[in-house]
N, C-alpha and C positions, 0 to 999 in steps of 0.2 A: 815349848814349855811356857807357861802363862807366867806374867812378870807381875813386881806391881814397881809402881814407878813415885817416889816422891818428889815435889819441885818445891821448893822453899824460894819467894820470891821476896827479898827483903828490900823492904819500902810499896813495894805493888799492894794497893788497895782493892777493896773490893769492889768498885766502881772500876777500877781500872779492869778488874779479870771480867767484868758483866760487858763491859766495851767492846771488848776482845771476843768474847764467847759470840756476841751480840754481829763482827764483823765475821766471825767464820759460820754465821748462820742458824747459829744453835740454840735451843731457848733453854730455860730454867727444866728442869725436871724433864726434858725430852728424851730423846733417843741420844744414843754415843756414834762418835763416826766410826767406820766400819773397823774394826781386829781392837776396837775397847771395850771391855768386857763391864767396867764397872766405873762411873765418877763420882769426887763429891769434894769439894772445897772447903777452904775455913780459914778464917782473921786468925792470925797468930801475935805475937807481942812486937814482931819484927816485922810484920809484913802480910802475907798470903801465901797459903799453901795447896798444895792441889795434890790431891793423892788419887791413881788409874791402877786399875787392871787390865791390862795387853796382853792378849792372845800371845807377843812372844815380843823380845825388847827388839828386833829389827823393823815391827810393824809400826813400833812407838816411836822409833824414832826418824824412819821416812814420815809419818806425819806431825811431827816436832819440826823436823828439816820444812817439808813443803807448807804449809800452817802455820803451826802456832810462830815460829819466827817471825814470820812475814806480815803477819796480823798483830804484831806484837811494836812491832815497825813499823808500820800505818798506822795506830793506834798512837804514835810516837811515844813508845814505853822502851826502854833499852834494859831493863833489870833485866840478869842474865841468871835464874834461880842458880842453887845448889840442887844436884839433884841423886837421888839414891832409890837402887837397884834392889828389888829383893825377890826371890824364887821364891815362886805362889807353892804352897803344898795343896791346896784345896779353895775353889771357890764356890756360890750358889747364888744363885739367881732367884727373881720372882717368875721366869719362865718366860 
């Protein structure tokens, strides 16, 4: 069942999340790594937030585990988000 995932990272800037995107190889507006259906970020009053659709929460979160940690840690960022779970009823694509 398709997930969506929120990560509230309070203090993480948005230079910080471009760093990070930038060391796992990703560019602005490109393609998702493989079982992410949908991304898209934004400056909160606290920090940065990043809201995914994942094909299912075990695929989000092996590449949470092998990635974004590890890249978050090279990056020397330790904010460890809040983050919240929610069952997709419906999602759509541009195809």
């Amino acid at each position: 069942m398709a997930i969506a995932v929120q990560l509230d990272f309070r203090g993480l800037t948005l230079d910080d999340y471009d760093r990070v995107v930038e060391l796992m190889g990703f560019e602005p507006g490109g393609r998702t790594p493989s079982g992410a259906l949908f991304h898209w970020v934004t400056k909160t009053d606290h920090g940065t937030r990043v809201t995914d659709v994942w094909q299912d929460r075990e695929t989000f979160e092996r590449f949470a585990e092998e990635h974004i940690g590890p890249k978050m840690a090279e990056a020397g960022l330790n904010s460890q988000p809040d983050i919240t779970f929610y069952e997709v009823h419906n999602y759509m694509t541009a195809g």
